[in-house]
C-alpha positions as CSV (number, residue, x, y, z in Angstrom):
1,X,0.0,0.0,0.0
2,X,2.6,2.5,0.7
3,X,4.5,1.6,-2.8
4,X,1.6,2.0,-4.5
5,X,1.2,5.5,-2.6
6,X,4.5,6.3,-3.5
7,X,4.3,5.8,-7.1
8,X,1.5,7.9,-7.1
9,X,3.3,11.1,-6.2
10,X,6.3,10.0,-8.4
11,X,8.8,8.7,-5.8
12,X,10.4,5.8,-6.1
13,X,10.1,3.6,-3.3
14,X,13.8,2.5,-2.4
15,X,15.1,-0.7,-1.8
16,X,14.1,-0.8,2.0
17,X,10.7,0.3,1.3
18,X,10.1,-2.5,-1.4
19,X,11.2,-4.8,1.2
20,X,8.8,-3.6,3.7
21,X,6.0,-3.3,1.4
22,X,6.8,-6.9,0.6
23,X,5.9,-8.1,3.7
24,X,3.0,-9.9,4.9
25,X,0.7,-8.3,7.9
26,X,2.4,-9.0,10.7
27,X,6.3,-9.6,10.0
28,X,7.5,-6.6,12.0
29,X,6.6,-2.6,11.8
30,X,7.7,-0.3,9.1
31,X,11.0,1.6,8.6
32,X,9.6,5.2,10.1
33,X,12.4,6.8,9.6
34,X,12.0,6.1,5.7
35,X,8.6,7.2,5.9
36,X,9.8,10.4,7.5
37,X,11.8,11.2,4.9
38,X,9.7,10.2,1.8
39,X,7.1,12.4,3.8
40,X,9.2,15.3,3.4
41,X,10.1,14.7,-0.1
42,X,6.7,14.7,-1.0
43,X,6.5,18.1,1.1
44,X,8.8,19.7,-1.1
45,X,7.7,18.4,-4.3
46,X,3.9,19.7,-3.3
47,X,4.8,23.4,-1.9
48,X,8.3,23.7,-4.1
49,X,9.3,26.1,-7.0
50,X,7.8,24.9,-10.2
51,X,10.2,24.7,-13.6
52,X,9.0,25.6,-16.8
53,X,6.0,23.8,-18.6
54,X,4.6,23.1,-15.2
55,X,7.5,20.6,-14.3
56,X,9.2,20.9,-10.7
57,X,12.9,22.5,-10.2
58,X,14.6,19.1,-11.1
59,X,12.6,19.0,-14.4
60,X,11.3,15.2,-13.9
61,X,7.4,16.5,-15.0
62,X,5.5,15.8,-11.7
63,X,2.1,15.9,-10.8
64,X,1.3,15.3,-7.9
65,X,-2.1,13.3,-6.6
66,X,-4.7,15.2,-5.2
67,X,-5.6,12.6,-3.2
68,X,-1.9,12.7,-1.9
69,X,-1.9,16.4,-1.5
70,X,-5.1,15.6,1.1
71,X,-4.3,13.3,3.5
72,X,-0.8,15.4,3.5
73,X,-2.2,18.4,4.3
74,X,-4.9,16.8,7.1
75,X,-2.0,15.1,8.7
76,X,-0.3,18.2,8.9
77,X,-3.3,20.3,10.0
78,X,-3.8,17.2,12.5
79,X,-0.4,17.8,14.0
80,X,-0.6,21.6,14.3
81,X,-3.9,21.6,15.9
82,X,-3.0,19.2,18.5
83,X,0.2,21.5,18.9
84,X,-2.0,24.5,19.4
85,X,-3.9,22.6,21.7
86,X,-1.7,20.9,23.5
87,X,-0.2,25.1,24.4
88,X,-3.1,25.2,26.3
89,X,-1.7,22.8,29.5
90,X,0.3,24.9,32.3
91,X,1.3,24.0,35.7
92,X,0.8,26.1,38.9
93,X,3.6,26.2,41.8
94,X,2.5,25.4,45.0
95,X,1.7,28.3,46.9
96,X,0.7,30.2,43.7
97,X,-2.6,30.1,41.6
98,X,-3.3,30.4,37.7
99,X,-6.0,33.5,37.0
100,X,-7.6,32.4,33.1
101,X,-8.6,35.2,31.3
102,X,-11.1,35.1,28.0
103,X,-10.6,37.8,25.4
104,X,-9.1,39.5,28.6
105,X,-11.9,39.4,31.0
106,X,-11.3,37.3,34.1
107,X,-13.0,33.5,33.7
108,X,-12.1,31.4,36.7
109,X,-9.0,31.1,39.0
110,X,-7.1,27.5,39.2
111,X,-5.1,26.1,41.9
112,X,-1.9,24.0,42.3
113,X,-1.1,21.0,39.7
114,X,-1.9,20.4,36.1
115,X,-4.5,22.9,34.5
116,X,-5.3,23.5,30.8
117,X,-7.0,26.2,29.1
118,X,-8.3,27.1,25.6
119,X,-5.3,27.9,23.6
120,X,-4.1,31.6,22.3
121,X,-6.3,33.9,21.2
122,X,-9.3,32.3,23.4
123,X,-8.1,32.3,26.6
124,X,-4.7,33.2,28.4
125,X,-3.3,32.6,32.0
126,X,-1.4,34.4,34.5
127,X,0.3,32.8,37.4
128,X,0.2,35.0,40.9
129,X,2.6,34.3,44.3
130,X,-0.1,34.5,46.9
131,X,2.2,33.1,49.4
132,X,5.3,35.4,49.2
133,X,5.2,38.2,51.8
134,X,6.3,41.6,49.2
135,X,7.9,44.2,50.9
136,X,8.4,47.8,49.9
137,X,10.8,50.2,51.0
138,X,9.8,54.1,51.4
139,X,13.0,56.8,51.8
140,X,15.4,54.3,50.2
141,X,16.6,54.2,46.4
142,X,18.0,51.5,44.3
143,X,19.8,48.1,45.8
144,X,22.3,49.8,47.5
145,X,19.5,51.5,50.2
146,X,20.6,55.1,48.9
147,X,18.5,57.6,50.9
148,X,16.0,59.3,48.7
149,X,15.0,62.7,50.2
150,X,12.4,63.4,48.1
151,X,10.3,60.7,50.2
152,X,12.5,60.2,53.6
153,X,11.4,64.0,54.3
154,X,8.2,64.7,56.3
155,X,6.6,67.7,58.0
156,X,5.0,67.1,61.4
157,X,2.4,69.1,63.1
158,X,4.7,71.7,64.9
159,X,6.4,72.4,61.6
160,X,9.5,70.7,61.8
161,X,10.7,68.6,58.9
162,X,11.8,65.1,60.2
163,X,13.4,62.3,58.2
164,X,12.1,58.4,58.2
165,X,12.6,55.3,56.4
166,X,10.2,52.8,56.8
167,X,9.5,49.2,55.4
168,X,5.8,47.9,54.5
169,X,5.5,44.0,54.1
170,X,1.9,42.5,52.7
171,X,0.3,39.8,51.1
172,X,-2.2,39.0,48.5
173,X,-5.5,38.0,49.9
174,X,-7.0,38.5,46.5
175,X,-5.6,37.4,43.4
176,X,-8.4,38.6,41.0
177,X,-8.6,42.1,42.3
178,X,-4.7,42.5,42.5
179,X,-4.7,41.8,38.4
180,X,-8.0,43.6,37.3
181,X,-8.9,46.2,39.2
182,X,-5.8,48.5,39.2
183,X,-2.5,49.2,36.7
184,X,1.3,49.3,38.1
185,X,-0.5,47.7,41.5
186,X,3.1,47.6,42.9
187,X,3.7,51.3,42.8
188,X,0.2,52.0,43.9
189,X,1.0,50.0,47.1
190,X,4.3,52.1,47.3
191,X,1.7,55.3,47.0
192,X,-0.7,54.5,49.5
193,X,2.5,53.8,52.1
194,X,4.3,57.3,51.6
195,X,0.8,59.1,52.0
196,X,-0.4,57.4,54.8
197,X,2.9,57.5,56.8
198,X,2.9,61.7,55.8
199,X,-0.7,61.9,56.8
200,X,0.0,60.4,60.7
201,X,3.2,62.3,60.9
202,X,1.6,65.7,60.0
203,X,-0.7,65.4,62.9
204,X,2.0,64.2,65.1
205,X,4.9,66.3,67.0
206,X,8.5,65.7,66.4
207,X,8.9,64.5,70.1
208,X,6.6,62.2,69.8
209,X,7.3,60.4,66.6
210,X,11.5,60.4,67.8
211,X,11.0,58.8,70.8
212,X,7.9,57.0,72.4
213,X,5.6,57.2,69.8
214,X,7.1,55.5,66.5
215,X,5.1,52.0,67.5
216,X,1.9,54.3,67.5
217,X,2.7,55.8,64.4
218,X,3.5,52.6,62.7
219,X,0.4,51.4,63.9
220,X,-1.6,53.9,62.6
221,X,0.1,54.4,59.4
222,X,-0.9,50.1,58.9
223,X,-4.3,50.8,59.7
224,X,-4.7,53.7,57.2
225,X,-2.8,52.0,54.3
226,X,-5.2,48.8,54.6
227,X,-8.4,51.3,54.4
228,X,-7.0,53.0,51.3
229,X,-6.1,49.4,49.5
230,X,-9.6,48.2,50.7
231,X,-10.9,51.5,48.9
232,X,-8.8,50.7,46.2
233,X,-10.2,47.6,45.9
234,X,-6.4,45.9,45.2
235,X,-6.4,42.4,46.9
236,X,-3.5,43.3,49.4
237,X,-2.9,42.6,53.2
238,X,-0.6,45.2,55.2
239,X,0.6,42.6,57.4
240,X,3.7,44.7,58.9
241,X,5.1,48.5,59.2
242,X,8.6,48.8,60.4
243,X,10.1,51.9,61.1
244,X,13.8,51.5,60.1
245,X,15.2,55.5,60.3
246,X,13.7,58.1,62.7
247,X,16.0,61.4,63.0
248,X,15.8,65.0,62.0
249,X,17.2,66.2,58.7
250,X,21.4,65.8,58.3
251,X,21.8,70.1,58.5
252,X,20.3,70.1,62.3
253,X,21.3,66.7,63.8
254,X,24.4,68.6,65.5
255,X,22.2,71.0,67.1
256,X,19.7,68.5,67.9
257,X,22.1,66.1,69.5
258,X,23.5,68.7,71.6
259,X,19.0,69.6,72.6
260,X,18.8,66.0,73.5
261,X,21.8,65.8,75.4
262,X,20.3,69.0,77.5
263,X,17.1,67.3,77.7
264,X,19.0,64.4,79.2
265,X,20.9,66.4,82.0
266,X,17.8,67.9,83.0
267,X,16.2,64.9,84.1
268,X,19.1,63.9,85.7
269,X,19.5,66.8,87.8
270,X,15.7,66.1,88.6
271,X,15.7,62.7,89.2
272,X,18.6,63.2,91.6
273,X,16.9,65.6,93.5
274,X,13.3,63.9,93.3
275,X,15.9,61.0,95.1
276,X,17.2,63.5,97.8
277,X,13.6,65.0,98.4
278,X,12.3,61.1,99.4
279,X,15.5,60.9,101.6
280,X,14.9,63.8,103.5
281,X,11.3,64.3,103.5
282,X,10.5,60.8,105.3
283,X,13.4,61.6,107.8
284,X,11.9,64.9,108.9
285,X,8.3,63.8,109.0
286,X,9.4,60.5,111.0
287,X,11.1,62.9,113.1
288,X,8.0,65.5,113.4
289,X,5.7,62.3,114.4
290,X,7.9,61.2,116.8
291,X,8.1,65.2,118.9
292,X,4.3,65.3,118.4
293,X,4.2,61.7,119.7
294,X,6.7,62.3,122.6
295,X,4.7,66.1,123.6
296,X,1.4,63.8,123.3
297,X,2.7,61.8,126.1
298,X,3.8,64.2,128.4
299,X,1.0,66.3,127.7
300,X,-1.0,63.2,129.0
301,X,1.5,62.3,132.2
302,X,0.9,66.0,133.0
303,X,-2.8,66.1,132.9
304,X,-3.1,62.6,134.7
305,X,-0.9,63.9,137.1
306,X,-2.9,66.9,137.7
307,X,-6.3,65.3,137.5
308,X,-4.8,62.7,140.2
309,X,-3.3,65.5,142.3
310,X,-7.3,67.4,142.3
311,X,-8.9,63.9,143.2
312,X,-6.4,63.4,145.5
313,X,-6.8,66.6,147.3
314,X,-10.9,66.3,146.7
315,X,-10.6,63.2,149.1
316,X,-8.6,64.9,152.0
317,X,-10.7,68.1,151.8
318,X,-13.6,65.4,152.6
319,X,-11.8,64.2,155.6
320,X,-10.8,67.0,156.8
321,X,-13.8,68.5,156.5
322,X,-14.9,65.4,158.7
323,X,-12.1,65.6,161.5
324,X,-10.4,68.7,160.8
325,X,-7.5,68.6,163.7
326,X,-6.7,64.7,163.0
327,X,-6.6,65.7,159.6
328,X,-4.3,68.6,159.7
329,X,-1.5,66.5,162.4
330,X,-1.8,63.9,159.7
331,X,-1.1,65.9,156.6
332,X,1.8,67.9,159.1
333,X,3.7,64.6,160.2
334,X,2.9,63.3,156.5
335,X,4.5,66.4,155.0
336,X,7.3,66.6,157.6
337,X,8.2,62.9,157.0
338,X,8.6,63.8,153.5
339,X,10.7,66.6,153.8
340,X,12.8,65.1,156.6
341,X,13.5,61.9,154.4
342,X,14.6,63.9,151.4
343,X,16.7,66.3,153.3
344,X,20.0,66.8,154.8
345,X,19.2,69.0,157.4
346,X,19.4,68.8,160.8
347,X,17.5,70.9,163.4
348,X,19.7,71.7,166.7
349,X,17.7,73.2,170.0
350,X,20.5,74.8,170.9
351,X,19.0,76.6,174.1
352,X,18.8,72.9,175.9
353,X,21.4,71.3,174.3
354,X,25.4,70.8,174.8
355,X,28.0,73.0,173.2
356,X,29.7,69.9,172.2
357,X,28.1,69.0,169.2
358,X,29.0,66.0,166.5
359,X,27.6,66.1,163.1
360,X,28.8,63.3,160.4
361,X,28.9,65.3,157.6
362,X,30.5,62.4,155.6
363,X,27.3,60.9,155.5
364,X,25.1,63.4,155.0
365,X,27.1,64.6,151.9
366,X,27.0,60.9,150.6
367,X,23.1,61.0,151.2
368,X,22.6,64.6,149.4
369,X,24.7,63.2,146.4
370,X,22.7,60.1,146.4
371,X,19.0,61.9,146.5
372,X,20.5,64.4,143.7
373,X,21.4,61.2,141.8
374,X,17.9,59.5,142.3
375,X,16.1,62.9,142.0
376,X,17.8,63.3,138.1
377,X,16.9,59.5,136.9
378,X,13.3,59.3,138.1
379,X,10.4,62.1,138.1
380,X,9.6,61.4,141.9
381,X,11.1,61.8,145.1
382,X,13.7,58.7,146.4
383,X,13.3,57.7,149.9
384,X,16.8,57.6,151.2
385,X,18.1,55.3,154.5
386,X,18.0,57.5,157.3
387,X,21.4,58.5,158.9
388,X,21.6,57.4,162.8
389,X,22.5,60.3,164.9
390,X,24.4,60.7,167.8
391,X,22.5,60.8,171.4
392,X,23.5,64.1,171.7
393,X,21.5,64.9,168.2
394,X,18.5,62.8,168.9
395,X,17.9,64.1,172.7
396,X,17.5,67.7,171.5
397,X,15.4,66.5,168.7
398,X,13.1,64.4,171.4
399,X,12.4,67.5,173.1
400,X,11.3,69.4,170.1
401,X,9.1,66.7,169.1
402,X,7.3,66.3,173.1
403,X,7.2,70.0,172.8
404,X,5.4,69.7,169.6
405,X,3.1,66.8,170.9
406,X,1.6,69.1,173.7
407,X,1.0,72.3,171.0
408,X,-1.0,70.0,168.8
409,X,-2.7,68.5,172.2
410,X,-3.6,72.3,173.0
411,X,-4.7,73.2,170.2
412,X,-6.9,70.2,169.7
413,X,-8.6,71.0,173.1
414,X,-9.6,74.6,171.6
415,X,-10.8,72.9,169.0
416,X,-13.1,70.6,171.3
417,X,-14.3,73.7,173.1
């Protein structure tokens, strides 16, 4: 069959091919790369230059078979068409997804694997990293992190100009929008981070955003920039907003060092005397507490003593109101045993006595230092030992005291009377 195809077209078969036309159905499969060849031939022959008279190049007068030329041409339209359709199988990444577009307008999103589409024109595909976390860099230029003034500098509320470089790091939560909705989405995103960050520093003061505040701002300016891209409508997540360079501009950071360094030294010089003032001031009020508490006490001993004292002398003015001579000779011997045994005196009659007197002034020195002594350590009188006196002390003394006995006896009896 394939000789007689051959001779059709006006090849001549070759040797090999004679041979495998020869054989029966069944001996073996036929040379392919033979048919390849004579399929190429006949290619050439079909679609090559024609000589004069109608005759090819070679001038051998072919003709070829329309029948020939057909199942050429279908087996060749068969293999380009399963080309073109076969340009229609891609593969998505894990971690990415495959948006399929028709005539440009979004038709369905794929996942992971083996997908296939309708081949170019129809349909195309577009693969998308929803996965990777993108970052953009604001105040920085090319790969070498070159500042870039032009977006580093910012104006804050009390008009100074401040300079920051900040990081934004998102995701894609939506592949469709990301591709559809908005052109150059990458630049938009680095858009909506320099306006957000210059909105919340121009309603900010420098202080703040230099020292306790850059978390706040960061969090604020991440909270903007995912309202704006929600406005937008762009498919991204803000996941993170890093504040990398804080400072005032390059001209003024001398003179600004030199402020903070002030600012520094005053709170120093405060905190050391905020430390000094909660030294002192607890001394001094312990100290206060403790006068008021000790002039609290007295002031108590004294008006206890006093109140006693009145009660005291309330009970003997209702005795002596009672008996008013036993009362008097008591409070008399009472009083003079109290003065007698606190005192170093000694009373002499010297109209009945001896000229020859003995005193032992030793001992009654010893005894006045000793009541002094006593007197100083405690608040009340000290009963001291009585000194013994000599007989010719005592027998002068005897007589004053019979002499005494028979005045109070008198006087009791006018009393009586």
């Amino acid at each position: 069959m394939l000789a007689s195809l051959l001779k059709r077209v006006g090849i001549r078969p070759p040797p090999t091919v004679l041979l495998q036309d020869s054989k029966r159905p069944g001996d073996g499969p036929p040379d392919l790369d033979q048919m390849w060849r004579d399929f190429n031939q006949r290619l050439n022959r079909l679609f090559g230059p024609k000589g004069p008279g109608g005759g090819d190049a070679g001038g051998g007068g072919y003709r070829p078979d329309m029948k020939g030329a057909s199942a050429t041409v279908g087996a060749a339209a068969a293999v380009v068409a399963f080309i073109w359709l076969a340009s229609g199988v891609f593969s998505v990444l894990e971690g990415q997804v495959g948006i399929v577009s028709t005539f440009g307008k979004y038709s369905r999103t794929t996942g992971p694997g083996l997908n296939w589409r309708m081949p170019y024109p129809f349909q195309t595909h577009e693969k998308v990293n929803v996965s990777n976390l993108r970052t953009v860099e604001i105040g920085t230029s090319g790969t070498a992190r070159a500042k870039n003034p032009q977006e580093a500098l910012m104006l804050t509320d009390d008009e100074n100009i401040i300079e920051i470089q900040f990081a934004v790091q998102y995701t894609l939560k939506d592949p469709k929008a990301w591709l559809f909705n908005n052109v150059d989405t990458d630049d938009t995103v680095r858009m909506v981070a320099e306006t957000s960050m210059r909105e919340i520093v121009g309603k900010s003061k420098m202080d703040f955003v230099l020292y306790e505040g850059r978390e706040k701002v960061a969090l604020d300016t991440q909270i903007l920039m995912q309202k704006i891209i929600d406005r937008y409508a762009l498919g991204a997540q803000i996941n993170n907003v890093t504040m990398q360079v804080v400072q005032p501009p390059e001209q003024v950071q001398g003179a600004f060092d030199d402020a903070v360094k002030a600012g520094q030294d005053r709170e120093r010089a405060k905190n050391e005397g905020q430390a000094y003032a909660n030294d002192v001031v607890p001394r001094a009020r312990g100290n206060a507490f403790r006068l008021m508490q000790e002039a609290e006490a007295y002031r108590s001993m004294v008006t206890e003593n006093a109140t006693g004292n009145a009660a005291r002398f309330g009970q003997v003015m209702a005795e002596y109101q009672k008996a008013p001579g036993v009362t008097r000779d008591r409070m008399y011997l009472d009083t003079m045993q109290q003065i007698f045994t606190s005192a170093s005196k000694v009373m002499v009659d010297a109209k009945s006595g001896s000229n020859l007197l003995y005193l032992p002034l030793d001992k009654l020195i010893a005894q006045t230092a000793a009541n002094d002594a006593a007197i100083g350590a405690k608040s009340g009188p000290v009963q001291a030992a009585p000194v013994p006196l000599p007989a010719e002390v005592l027998q002068p003394l005897e007589q004053v005291r019979q002499r005494d006995n028979r005045s109070r006896e008198s006087s009791r009896d006018r009393e009586i009377r």
